[in-house]
C-alpha positions in Angstrom: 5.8 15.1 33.7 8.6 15.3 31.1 11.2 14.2 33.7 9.0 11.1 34.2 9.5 9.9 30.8 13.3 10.8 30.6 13.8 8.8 33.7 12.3 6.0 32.3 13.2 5.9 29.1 17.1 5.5 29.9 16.1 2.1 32.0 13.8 0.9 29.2 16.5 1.0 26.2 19.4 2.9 25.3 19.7 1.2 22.3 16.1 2.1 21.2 16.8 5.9 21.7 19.6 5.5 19.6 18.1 4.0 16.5 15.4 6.3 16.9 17.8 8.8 16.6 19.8 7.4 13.5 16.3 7.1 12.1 15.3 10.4 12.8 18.8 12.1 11.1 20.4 9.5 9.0 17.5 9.5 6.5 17.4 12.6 5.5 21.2 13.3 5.5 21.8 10.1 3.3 19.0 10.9 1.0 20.1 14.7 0.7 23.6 12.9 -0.1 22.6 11.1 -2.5 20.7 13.0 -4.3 23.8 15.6 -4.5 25.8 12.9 -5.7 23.5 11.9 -8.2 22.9 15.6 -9.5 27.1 15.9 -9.7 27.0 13.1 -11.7 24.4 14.4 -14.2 26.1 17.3 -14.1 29.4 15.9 -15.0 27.8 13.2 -17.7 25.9 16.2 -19.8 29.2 17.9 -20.2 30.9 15.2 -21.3 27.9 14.1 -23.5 28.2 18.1 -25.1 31.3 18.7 -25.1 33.8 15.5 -24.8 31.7 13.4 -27.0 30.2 15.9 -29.1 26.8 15.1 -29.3 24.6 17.3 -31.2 25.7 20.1 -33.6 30.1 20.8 -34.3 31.6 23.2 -31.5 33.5 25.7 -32.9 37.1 25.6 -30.5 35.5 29.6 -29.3 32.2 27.8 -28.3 34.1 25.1 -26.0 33.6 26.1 -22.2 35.4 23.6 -20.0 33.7 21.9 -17.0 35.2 24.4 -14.2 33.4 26.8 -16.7 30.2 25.5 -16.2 30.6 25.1 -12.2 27.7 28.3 -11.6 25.2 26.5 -13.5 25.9 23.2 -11.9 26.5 24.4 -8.1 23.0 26.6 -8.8 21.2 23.7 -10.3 22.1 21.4 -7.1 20.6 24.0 -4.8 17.8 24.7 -6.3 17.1 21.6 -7.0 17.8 19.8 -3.6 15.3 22.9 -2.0 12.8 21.8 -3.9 13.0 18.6 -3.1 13.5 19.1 0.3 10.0 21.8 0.4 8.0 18.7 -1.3 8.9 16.6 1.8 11.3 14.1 0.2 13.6 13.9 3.0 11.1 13.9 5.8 10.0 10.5 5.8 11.6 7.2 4.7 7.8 5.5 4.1 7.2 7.2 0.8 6.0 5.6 -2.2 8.0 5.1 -5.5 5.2 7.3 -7.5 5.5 10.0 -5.1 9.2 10.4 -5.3 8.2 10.3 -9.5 6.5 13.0 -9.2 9.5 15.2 -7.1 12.1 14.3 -9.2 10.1 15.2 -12.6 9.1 18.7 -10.9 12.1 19.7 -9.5 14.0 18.4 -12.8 11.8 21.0 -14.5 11.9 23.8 -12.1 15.3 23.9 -11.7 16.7 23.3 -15.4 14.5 26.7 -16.1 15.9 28.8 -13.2 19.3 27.7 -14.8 18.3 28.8 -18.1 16.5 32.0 -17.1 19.3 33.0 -15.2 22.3 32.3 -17.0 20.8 33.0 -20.7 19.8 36.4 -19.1 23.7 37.4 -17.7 25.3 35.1 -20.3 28.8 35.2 -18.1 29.9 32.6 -20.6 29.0 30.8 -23.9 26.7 28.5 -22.7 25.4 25.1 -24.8 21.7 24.9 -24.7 22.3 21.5 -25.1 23.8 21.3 -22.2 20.9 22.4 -20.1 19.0 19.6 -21.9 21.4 17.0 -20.9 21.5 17.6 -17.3 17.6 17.4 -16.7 17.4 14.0 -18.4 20.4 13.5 -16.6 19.0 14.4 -13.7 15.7 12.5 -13.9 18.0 9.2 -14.3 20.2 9.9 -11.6 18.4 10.8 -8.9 15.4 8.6 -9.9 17.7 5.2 -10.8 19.3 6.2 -6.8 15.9 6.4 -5.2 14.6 3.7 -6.5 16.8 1.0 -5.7 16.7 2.6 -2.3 13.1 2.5 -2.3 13.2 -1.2 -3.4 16.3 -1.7 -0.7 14.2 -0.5 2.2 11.4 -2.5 1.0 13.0 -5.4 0.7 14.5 -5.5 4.4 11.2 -3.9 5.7 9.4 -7.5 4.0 12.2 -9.6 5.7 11.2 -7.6 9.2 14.7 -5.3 9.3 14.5 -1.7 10.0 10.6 -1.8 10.8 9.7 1.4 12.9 7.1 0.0 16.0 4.4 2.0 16.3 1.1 2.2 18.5 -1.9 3.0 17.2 -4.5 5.2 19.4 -8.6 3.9 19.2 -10.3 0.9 18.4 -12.8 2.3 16.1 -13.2 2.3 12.2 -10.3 4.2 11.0 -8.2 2.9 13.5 -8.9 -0.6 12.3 -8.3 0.4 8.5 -5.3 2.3 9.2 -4.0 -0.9 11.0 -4.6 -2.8 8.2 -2.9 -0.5 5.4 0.4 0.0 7.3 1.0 -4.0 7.1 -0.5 -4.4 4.0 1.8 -2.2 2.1 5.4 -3.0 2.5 6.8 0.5 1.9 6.0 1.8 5.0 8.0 0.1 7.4 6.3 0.1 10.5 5.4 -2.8 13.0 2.3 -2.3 14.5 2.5 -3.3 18.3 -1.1 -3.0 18.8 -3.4 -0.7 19.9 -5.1 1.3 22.4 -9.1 0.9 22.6 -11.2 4.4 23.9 -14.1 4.4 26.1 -17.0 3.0 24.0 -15.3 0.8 22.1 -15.7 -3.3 21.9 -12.5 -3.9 24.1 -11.2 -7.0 22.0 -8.6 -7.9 19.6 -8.8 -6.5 16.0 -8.2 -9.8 13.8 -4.1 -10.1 14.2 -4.0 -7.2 16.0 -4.1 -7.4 19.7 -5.4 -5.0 21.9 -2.7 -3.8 24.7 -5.2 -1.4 26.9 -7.2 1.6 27.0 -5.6 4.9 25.7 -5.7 6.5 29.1 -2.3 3.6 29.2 -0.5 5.4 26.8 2.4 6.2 28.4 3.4 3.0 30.3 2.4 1.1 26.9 4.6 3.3 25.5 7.7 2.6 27.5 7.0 -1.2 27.8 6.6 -1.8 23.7 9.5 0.4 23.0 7.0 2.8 20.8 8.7 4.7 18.7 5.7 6.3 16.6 2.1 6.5 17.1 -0.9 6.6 15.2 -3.7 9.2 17.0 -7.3 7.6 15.2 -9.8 8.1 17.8 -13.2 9.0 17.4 -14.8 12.7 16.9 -16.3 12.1 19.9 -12.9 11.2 22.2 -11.7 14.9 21.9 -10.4 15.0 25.5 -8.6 11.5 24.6 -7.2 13.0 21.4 -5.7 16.3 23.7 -4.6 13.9 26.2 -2.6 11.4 23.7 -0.9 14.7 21.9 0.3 15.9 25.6 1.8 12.7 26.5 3.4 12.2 22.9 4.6 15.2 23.1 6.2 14.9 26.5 8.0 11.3 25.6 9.2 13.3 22.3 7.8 11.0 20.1 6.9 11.4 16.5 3.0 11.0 16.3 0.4 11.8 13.8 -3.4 13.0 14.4 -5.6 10.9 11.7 -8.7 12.6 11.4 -11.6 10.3 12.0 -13.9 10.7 8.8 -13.8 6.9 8.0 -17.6 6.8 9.3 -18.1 8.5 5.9 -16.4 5.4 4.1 -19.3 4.8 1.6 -18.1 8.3 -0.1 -14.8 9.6 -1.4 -13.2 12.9 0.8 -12.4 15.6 -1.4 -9.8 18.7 -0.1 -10.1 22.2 -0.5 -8.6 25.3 1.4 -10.4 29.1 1.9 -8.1 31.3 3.8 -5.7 28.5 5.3 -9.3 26.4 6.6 -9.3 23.4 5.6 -12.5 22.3 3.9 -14.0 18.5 3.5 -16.3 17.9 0.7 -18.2 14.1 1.0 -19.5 12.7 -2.8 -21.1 9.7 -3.2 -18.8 6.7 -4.6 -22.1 4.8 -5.9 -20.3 2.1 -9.1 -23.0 3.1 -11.5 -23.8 4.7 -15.1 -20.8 5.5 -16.6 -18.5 4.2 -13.7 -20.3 0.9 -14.2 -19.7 0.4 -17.8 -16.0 1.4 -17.4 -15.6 -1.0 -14.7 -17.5 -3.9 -16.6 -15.2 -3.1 -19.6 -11.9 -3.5 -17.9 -13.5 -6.9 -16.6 -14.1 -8.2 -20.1 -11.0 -7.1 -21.3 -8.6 -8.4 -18.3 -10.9 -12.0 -18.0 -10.5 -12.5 -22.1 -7.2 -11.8 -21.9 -6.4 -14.1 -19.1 -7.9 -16.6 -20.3 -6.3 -16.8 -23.7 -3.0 -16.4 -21.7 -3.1 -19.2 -19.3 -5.0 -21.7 -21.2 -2.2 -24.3 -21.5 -1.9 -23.5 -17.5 -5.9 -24.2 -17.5 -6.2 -27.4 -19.8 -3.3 -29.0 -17.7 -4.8 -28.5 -14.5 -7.9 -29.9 -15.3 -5.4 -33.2 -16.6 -4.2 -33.2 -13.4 -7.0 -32.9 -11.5 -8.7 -35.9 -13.5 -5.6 -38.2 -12.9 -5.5 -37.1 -9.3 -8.7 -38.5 -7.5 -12.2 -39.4 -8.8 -14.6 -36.7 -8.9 -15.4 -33.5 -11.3 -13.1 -31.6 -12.5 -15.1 -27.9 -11.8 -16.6 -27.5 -8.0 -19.4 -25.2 -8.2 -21.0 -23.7 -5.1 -23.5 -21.5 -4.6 -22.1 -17.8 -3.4 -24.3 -14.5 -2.5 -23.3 -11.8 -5.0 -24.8 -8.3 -5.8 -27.8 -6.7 -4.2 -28.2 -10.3 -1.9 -28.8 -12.6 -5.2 -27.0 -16.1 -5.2 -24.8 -17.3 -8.3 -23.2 -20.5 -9.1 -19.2 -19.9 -8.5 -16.6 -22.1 -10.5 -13.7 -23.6 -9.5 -10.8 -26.5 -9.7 -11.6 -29.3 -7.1 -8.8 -29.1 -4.5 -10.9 -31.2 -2.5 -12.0 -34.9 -2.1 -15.6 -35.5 -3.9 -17.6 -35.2 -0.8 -15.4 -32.4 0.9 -18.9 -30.5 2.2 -19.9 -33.6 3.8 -17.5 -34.2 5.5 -16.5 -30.5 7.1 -18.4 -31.0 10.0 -17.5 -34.9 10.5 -13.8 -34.1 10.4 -14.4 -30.4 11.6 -16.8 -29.8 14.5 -16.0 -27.0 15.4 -16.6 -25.2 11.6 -20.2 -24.5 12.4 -19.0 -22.5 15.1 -16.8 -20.1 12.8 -18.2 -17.3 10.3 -15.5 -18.2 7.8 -13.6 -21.2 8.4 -10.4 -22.0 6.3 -7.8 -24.7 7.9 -3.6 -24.5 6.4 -4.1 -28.4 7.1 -7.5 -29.3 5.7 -7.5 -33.4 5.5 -9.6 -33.2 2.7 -7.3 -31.4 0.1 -6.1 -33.6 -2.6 -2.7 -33.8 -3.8 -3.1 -32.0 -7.1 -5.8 -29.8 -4.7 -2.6 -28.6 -2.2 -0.9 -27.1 -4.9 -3.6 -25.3 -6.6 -5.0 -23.6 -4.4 -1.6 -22.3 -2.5 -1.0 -20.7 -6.0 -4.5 -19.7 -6.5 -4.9 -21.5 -9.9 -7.9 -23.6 -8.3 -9.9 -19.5 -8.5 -9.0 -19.6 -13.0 -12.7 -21.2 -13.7 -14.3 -18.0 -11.9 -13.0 -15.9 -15.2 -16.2 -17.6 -16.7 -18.1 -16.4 -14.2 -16.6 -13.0 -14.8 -17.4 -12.9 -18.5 -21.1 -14.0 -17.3 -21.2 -10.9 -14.8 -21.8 -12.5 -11.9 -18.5 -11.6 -10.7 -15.8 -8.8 -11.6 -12.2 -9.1 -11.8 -11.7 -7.0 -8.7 -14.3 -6.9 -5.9 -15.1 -8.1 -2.2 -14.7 -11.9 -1.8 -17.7 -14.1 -2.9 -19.2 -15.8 0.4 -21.5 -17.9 0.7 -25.3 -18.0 2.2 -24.4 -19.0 6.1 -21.6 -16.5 6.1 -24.0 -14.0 4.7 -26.9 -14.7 7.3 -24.5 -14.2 10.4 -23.6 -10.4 8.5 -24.5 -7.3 10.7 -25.6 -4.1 9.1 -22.3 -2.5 8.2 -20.9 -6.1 6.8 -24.5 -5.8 4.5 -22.1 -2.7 3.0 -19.9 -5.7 0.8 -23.1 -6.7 -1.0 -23.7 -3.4 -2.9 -21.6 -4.3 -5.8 -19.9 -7.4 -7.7 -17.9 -9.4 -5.9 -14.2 -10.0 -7.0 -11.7 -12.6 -8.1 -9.7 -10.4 -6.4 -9.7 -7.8 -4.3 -8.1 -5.5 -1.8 -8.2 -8.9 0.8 -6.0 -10.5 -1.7 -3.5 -8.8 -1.4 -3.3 -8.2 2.1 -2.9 -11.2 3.4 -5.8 -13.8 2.3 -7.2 -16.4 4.7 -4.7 -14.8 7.4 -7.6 -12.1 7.6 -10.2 -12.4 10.2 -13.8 -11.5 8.8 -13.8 -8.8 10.8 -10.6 -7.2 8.6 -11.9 -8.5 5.4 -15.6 -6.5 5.8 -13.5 -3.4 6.9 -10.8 -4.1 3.4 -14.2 -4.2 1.3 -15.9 -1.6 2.8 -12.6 1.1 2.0 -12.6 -0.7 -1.2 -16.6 0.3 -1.7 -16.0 3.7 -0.7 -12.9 4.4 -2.7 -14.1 2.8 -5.8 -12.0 3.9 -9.2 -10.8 2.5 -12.5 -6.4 3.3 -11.5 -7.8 1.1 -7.9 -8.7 -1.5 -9.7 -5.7 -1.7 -11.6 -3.4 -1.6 -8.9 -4.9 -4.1 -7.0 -4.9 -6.2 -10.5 -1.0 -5.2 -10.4 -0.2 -6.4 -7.0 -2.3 -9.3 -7.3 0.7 -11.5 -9.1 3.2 -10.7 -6.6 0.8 -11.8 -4.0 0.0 -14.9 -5.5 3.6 -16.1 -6.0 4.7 -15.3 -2.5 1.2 -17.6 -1.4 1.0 -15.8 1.9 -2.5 -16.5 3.4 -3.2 -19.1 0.7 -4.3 -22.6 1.8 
């Protein structure tokens, strides 16, 4: 079998083997590299810092130790510290996040400047500032995290312009296989392109949204060699366990990286929580329920965020509504009638982007809207001038932090729809209507009215399931930068 893939893989693309190989090796040596560099530097600046520049108390000509003096502490302080780098997986994948390699430069900052002090305040081969030892962890911390993040932000950046992007197949069609699909374009530190995916028996056999389905999983091998694979994603269902043995044999015999996700998604109205008893792994499921005490923290940050906003862009607000008046005849605010919490209908605010009798005339201009759960067009004929620009930047949504302050809405949540979306919902899609819906939410950011309703119940049901405050606030966070780059927004 494994011969079968070698053949093949020479006709498909040499070129593809080697990248995958630079990938593979180039990452880690660059980031080791790096890192060392950075420490030497650290190294070099605290001495000169102690000792050159004299900061901190007078040296005494016997207390000076030159740099070569110092070369045990620095050459130990490199090791240990690139070790524990290395044993915290910072150089086996180039997809981590920025708060991740945070937290493995602070620890191994830490760790290592106290094996340095332990061991060379116990031998004492030298007179040794403790200054010094000072100097090199913040030293360190700046070094090494000032390198990794512009590399971080480097990588990002061509990852966002579609450089360097990792293809990668993901294996099952079911609920965990759609929200994985989802997360690894939504967030642009990963850096894979997903080609598609492979559906298992039982599944619906159609297209995910944007993502297209390529066959069934027992095609995994000649999928892989025709999409150039070099990664894939195993999410199949408990239930597809000879699938799941199958994909691992044929990954394994094409030598491609390939990780097993483990298919508790079906659980997604609860949070997953990890412990271990004698090297078992053990899952415990909790109920993510927004209520009591989770509620009132939730409603506070609303009240807090929307009164803030509000007092920040009302010159943005008053000038809009100028514009809107001067544009075309017709109110200023549009309200419509949405479905909120627990099924009960609210009046929703916003800027008219659109002519008066927009709602009249979908279906005159549109015919085929009444066909379509959620229709949205980049070249509706009914926008307005002012309308075009508003709501590409989202200021046309600013009125609904009114209807946040009222509660009928929170700052973060799943999308408002209204009543004829909401009749044509299934029973899992009933899930978005057990709490507030949002100004924003996790379909903001991840790509807008690019989503197909089918993503958008799946974004808002992880978002129901994984419910906390520090979500909510980095959604809030990446909201901006989603906004200004208007992808999805028409």
């Amino acid at each position: 079998m494994k011969s079968d893939f070698t053949d093949q893989k020479v006709d498909h693309s040499e070129g593809v083997l080697i990248t995958k190989s630079l990938r593979r090796y180039a990452w880690p040596i660059a980031m080791i590299t790096g890192d060392a560099i950075a420490l030497a530097l650290a190294f070099v600046g605290a001495h000169i810092l102690r000792y050159e520049l004299r900061v901190g108390p007078d040296l005494t000509p016997f207390q000076y130790t030159p740099l070569i003096g110092y070369w045990p502490v620095g050459l130990t302080f490199g090791i240990v510290y690139l070790l524990l780098m290395g044993t915290h997986g910072a150089y086996s994948s180039r997809s981590s996040r920025v708060l991740d390699d945070v937290s493995r430069v602070l620890y191994s900052s830490i760790i290592a400047t106290s094996v340095v002090i332990i061991l060379f305040f116990l031998f004492r081969p030298a007179f040794f500032s403790r200054l010094m030892f000072g100097y090199m962890f913040v030293g360190a911390v700046m070094s090494v995290g000032t390198w990794r993040y512009a590399v971080r932000y480097l990588a990002s950046w061509r990852f966002r312009r579609g450089l360097d992007l990792q293809r990668v197949l993901v294996i099952g069609g079911g609920s965990v296989a759609k929200m994985l699909m989802q997360q690894l374009v939504a967030s642009s530190s990963t850096g894979y392109l997903p080609m598609g995916f492979l559906d298992h028996p039982g599944g619906d056999g159609r297209d995910f949204g944007r993502f297209k389905l390529l066959g069934m999983v027992d095609e995994l091998k000649e999928m892989i060699l025709t999409h150039q694979v070099e990664k894939v994603f195993i999410a199949l269902p408990t239930a597809s366990s000879g699938a799941l043995a199958d994909s691992v044999r044929v990954c394994r015999e094409a030598e491609l990286d390939f990780t097993v996700v483990p298919d508790l998604f079906e659980l997604q109205a609860g949070r997953i929580s990890t412990e271990e008893v004698a090297g078992i792994p053990l899952f415990t499921l909790t109920t993510n329920s927004i209520s009591g005490f989770r509620a009132i923290q939730k409603r506070a940050l609303d009240i807090v965020v929307a009164w803030t906003a509000l007092v920040l862009l009302s010159p943005v607000i008053l000038l809009t509504a100028l514009a809107i008046r001067v544009d075309s005849p017709g109110k200023v605010v549009f309200g419509q009638t949405r479905i909120g919490k627990n099924g009960q209908p609210f009046r929703l605010w916003k800027f008219r982007s659109m002519v008066e009798n927009a709602e009249d005339l979908l279906e005159q201009i549109y015919p085929e809207s009444r066909d379509e759960v959620l229709f949205k067009r980049a070249d509706d004929q009914r926008r307005t001038r002012v309308g075009r620009f508003i709501r590409r930047t989202s200021i046309d949504e600013l009125p609904q932090l009114l209807n946040v302050l009222r509660g009928d809405m929170s700052m973060v949540g799943p999308r408002a729809q209204v009543p004829s979306e909401v009749a044509a919902y299934d029973e899992f899609a009933h899930n978005r209507l057990l709490v507030t819906p949002g100004l924003t939410g996790l379909w903001q950011i991840s790509g807008r009215s690019n989503l197909s309703f089918d993503e958008m119940v799946m974004l808002d049901a992880y978002y129901i399931g994984h419910w906390s405050p520090g979500l909510d606030v980095r959604i809030l966070l990446r909201t901006l930068p989603a906004v200004i780059r208007g992808e999805g927004a028409y």
